[in-house]
Every structure is written in C-alpha cells, then in structure tokens.
C-alpha positions in Angstrom: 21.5 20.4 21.1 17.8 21.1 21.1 15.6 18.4 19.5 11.7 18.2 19.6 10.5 14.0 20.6 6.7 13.1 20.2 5.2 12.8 24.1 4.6 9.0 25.0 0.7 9.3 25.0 -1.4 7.1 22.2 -2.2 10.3 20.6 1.4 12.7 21.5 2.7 15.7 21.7 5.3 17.2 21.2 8.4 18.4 23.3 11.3 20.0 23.4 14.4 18.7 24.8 18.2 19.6 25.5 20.1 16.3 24.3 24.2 15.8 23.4 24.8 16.1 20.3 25.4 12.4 18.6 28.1 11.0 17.8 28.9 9.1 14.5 29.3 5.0 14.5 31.6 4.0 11.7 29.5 4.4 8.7 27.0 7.0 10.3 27.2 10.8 9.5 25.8 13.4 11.7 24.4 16.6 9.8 23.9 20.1 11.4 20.1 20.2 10.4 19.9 23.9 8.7 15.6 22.9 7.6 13.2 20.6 7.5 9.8 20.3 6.8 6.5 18.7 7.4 4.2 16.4 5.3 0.4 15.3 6.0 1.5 12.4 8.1 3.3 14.4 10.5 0.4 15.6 11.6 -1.4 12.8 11.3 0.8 10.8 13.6 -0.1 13.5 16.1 -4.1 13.1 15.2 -3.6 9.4 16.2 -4.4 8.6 12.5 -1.3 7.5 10.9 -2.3 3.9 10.8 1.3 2.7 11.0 3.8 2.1 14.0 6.3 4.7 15.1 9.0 5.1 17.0 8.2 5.8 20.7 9.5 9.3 22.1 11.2 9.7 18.2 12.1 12.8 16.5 9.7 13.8 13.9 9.6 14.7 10.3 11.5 12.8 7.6 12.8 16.0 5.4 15.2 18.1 5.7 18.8 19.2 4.9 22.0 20.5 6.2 25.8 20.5 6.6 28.0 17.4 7.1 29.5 18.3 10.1 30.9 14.7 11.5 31.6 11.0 10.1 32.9 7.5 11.5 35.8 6.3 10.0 34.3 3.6 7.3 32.4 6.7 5.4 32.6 7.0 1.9 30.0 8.4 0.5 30.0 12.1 2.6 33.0 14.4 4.1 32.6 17.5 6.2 31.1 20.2 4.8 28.9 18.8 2.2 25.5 20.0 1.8 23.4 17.0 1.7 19.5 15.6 2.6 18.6 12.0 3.3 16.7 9.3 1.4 13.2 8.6 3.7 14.4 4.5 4.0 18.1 5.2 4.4 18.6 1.5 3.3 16.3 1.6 0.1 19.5 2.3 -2.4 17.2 1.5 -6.0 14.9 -1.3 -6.5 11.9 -1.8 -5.4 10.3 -1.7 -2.0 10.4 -3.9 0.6 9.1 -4.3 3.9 12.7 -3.9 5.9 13.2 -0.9 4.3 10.8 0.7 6.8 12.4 -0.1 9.8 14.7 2.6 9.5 12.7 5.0 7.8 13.3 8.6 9.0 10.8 10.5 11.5 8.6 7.2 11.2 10.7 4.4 13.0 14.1 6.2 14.0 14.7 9.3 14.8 14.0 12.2 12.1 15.0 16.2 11.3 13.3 18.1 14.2 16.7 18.7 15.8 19.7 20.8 15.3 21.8 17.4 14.4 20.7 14.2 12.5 22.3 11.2 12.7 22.5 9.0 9.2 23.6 6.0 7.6 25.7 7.2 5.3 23.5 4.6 2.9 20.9 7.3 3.3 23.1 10.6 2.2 22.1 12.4 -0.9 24.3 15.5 -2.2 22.6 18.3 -2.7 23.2 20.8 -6.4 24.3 24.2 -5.6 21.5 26.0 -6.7 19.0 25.2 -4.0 18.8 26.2 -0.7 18.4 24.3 3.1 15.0 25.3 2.9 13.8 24.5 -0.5 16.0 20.9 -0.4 14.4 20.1 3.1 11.1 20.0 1.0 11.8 17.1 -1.2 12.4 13.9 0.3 9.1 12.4 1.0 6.5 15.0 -1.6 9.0 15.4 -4.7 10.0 11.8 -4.6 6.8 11.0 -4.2 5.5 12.6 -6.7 8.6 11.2 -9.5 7.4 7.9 -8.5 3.7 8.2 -8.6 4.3 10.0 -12.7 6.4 7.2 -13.7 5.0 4.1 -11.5 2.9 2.0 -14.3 4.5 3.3 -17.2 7.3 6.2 -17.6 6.0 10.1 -18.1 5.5 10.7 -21.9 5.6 14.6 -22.8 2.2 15.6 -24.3 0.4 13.1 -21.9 -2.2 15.0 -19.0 -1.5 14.3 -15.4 -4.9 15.3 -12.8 -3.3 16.3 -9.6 -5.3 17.3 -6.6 -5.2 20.1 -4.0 -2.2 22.3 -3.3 -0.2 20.3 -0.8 3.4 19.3 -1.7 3.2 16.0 -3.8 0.4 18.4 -5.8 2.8 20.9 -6.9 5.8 18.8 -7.3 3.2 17.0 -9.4 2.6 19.7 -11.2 6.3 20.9 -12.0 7.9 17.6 -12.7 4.9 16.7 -15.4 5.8 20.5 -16.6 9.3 19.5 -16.9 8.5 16.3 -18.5 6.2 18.6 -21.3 2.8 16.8 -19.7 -0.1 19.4 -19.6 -1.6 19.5 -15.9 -5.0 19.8 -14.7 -5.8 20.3 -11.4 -8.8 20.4 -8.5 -8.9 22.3 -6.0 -10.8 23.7 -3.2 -11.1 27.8 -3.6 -10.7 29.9 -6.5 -7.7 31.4 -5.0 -5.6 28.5 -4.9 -6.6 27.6 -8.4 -4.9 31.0 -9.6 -2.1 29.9 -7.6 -1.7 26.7 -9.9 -2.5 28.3 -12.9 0.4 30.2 -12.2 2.7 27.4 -11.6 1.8 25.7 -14.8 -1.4 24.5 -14.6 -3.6 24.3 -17.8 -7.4 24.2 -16.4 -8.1 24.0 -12.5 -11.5 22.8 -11.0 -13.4 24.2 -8.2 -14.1 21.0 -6.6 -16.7 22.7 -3.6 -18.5 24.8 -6.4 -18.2 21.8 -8.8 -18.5 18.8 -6.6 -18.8 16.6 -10.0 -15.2 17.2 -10.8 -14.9 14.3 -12.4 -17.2 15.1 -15.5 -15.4 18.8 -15.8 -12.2 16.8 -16.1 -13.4 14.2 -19.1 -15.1 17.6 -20.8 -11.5 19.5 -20.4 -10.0 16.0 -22.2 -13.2 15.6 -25.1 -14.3 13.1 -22.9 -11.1 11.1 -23.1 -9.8 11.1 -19.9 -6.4 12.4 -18.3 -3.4 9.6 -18.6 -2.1 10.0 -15.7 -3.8 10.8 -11.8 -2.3 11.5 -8.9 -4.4 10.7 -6.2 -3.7 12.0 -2.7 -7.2 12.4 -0.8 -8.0 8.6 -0.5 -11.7 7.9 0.2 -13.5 10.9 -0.8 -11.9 11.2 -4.6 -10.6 7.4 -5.4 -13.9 6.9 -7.2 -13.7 10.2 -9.2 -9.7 9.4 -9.9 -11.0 6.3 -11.5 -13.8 8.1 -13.6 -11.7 11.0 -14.5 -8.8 8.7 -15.8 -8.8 7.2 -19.5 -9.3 3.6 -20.6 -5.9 2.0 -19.7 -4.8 5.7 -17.2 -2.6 5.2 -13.9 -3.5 5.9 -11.1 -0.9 6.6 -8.4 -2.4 6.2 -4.6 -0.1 8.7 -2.8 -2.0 9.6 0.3 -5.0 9.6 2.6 -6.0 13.3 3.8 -9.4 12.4 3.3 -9.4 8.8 5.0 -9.0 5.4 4.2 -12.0 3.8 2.4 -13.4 4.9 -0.6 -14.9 1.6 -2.2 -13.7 1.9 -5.4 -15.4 -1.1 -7.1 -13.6 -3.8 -8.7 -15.8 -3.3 -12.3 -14.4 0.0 -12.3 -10.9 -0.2 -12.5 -11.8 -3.7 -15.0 -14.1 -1.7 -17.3 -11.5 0.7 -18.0 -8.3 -1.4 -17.8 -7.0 1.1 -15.2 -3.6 0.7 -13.4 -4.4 1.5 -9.8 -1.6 1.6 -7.6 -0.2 2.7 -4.5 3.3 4.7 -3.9 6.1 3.9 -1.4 8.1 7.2 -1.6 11.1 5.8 -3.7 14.5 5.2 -3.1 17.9 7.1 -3.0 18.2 6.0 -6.6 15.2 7.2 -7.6 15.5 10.6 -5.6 18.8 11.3 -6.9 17.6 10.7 -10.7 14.8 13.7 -9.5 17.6 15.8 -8.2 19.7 15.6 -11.9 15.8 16.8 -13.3 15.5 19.5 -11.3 19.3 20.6 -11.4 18.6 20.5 -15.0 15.6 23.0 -15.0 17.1 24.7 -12.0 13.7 23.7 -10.9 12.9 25.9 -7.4 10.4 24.1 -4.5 7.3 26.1 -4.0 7.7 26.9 -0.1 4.1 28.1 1.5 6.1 29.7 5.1 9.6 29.0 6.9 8.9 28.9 10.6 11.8 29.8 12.9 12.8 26.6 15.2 11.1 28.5 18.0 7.9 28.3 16.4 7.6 24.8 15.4 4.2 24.5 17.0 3.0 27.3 14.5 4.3 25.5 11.5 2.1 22.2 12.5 -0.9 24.3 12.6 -0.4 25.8 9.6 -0.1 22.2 8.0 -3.2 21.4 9.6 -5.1 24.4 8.5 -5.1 22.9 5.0 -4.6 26.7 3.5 -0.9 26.0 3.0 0.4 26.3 -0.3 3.4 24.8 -1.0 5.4 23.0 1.6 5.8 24.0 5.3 9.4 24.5 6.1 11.2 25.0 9.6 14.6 26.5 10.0 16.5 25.3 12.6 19.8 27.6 12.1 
C-alpha cells in the first residue's frame, strides 16, 4: 500500500512510501482509508509549531473514513464491510480527558489516515449513518467534535442563546451548524467580505470584517445591545483571547479550541473575574461524545461544508491550500 510518513528532520517533510498492508492484532481493525482530511495542526507539525510530541517517521492526519476490510478475532464492535471513522484518542470511550489518552491519539502519537489502510483499536471505531459520504465523514473527527465539545463544555447549548465563532476554518463552521441545529443565533468574524457572504449563507446572523473593523469586539456587544454573546468559540489564540473575553457576556463561555494565531495572548486575570467568565480549553472529545454528534447530525441530515477534495496524488496541494488560510470548509484528500 502507499502511505505518506513525516521526514525525520525537527521541522519534516513529508514522504511517500510503498509499505504492506497491516495486519490486524486480535482486537485491531484495519480500514481501507477511502478520505481524510487535514486540520491546522497538520500543518503546524510541519511548521515546527505544534508544541506537542509526535510520533517519529508517523502517518499524518487524524481524520478520515473508510471500509472495514479486516479484524482480529476478539472484535466486536466492527465486521467487514462497515463504513466507519475513528475517535482521535482511540481509548477515550466517554468521560473526561486524561493524559493517557494521548498516547494513542491518531496522526499525533501513532500512526494516522494518510495511507490507503489504517490500523485501529477497535475501542476507536465509530459507525458511520448512511447519508454521508467518505469525504464529508473524514471531516469530522477532530473540527465537528471539537466544536460539540467547545458549545456544550461549561454549560449545555440552550436554543435562543448566541454563539461568536471566528474565521472559516472547520471547527468555525461546524460551530456554526451545530449552534443552528441547536436553534442558537451565530455571529461570526472574519477576515474578507467574501467569506462573510459565505457564512451568512450557512446560517450566520451578522458577520464582522475583522481587517476593516479591527475593534471586533465592540461591533459584537452593539450586534447583542451591549450584552454580550453567551457562548465564544475561540480558535486564534493570542491575537483574539482578549477580544473573546470582551465580546462575551457577564458569566459567557469561552471555549479555547486552537492556536492559529500563536500561543500568548495575556488575557488578564481581572478580566475573566470582572465578568465571571468561564474560560476554558477543549480536548477534542471522546467516542462517546462524537457518536452523540453523529445521532445530531443524522437527525438534521446535517452535510460537512468541504472547501476542495484533493486526489491522493496531490496531497502536497491539499497542505498548501490549508496553509493558504483561503480555505473554506475543510480540506479533504481521497485516497480511493
């Protein structure tokens, strides 16, 4: 089989490689990867600026999805032929997180989708519903679970509550559609007109220029009478923390969910205590937790917004066009 490994220098590449296709231990599954796709930190690991350890020489990317197409003989949760993805932690079943559970994370610490086959822990299987496809499933594992935790982290999702999500990246619009499904009315920032008509057409009640309006903030408490939004999603890090906080109401979550913009910030403690805020950070979720998402979506027949589907061939385009920030949507590879 072919599978792309990161290159052993500090700051790798990437390479592809002709390997054997693996074969299953006695509660392992091995899935004929059909898609997956990329997320901020798979490029960041290649920028050197992931901050966290990796596997050395692993397969990248943690999402994706495909066909059951071999298990060991103690499996009980998968047969061949299903249609299935993987939680990120394959051994975080429900709960909350815990440091061991990144040890086997996906694309992080073993090895991840970037390959015609996968092998799993069968812990880590999650069936897929019928109505989505490979390539809109490969999108949801690390963005849309994300984003289910980050809504509901401090306190659950109330319909009629506002949710601030920033940019139009994948944990941004899954953002977006979950609080829709909840009945939450979503504001948004972003960075060109263009892409603000694009959320406005997925859902989004008021959108912010944030390069013609660098005071976001203050157009964010005049779209809410000077209230606040209940909920933020906060995915930039250091340049928008301080904003997050200003934009949020007195006693507001904040969900930490990423880093594309670094990670300071120096949000000051009499900040988040003047306002009562609950600032947190996310840890993706667990199978539990990405499962209860699925049932959602299946429910809404909810559909991924995918921004381009590179051919296997060109996975090297598909990391630049993440990098390019002008994705909208998720960045999906298919590897049929």
């Amino acid at each position: 089989m072919k599978a792309v490994r990161w290159t052993s220098e500090r700051k790798p590449g990437l390479a592809l490689h002709d390997e054997a296709v693996p074969s299953p231990g006695p509660h392992e599954v091995v899935v004929k990867v059909h898609a997956a796709s990329l997320n901020f930190r798979d490029q960041a690991i290649l920028d050197d600026a992931y901050g966290a350890p990796t596997k050395p020489n692993g397969v990248p990317l943690s999402d994706g999805a495909g066909e059951v197409v071999a298990v060991g003989r103690a499996v009980t949760r998968a047969k061949v032929g299903d249609r299935v993805t993987a939680s990120c932690c394959q051994h975080w079943i429900a709960g909350s997180a815990r440091p061991e559970y990144q040890a086997d994370s996906l694309g992080i610490m073993t090895d991840g989708w970037l390959a015609e086959n996968i092998l799993l822990h069968e812990n880590a299987i999650v069936h897929l519903p019928d109505y989505i496809s490979y390539a809109e499933a490969a999108s949801l594992p690390c963005a849309a679970v994300t984003a289910w935790t980050g809504l509901n982290l401090s306190s659950p999702l109330q319909a009629g509550e506002t949710v601030l999500v920033q940019g139009t990246g994948g944990v941004a619009l899954f953002s977006l559609q979950i609080a829709k499904m909840f009945g939450a009315k979503v504001l948004a920032i972003t960075s060109s007109d263009a892409k603000a008509e694009r959320l406005k057409a997925l859902g989004a009640a008021a959108v912010v220029n944030y390069r013609s309006h660098p005071d976001w903030d203050t157009e964010i408490l005049a779209l809410t009478d000077g209230r606040g939004v209940d909920k933020t999603i906060d995915i930039a890090g250091e340049k928008t923390i301080v904003q997050s906080a200003a934009a949020t109401r007195n006693g507001g979550d904040i969900s930490i969910v990423g880093f594309t913009s670094g990670f300071g910030g120096g949000l000051p403690p009499i900040n988040i205590l003047a306002k009562s805020l609950h600032v947190a950070g996310t840890a993706i979720g667990s199978r539990a937790t990405f499962e209860a998402l699925l049932r959602a979506m299946a429910l809404h027949e909810v559909r991924p917004v995918l921004d381009q589907v590179f051919p296997f061939a060109d996975y090297q385009a598909a990391y630049q066009r993440l990098k390019s920030g002008e994705h909208v949507g998720k960045v999906v590879i298919d590897l049929t």
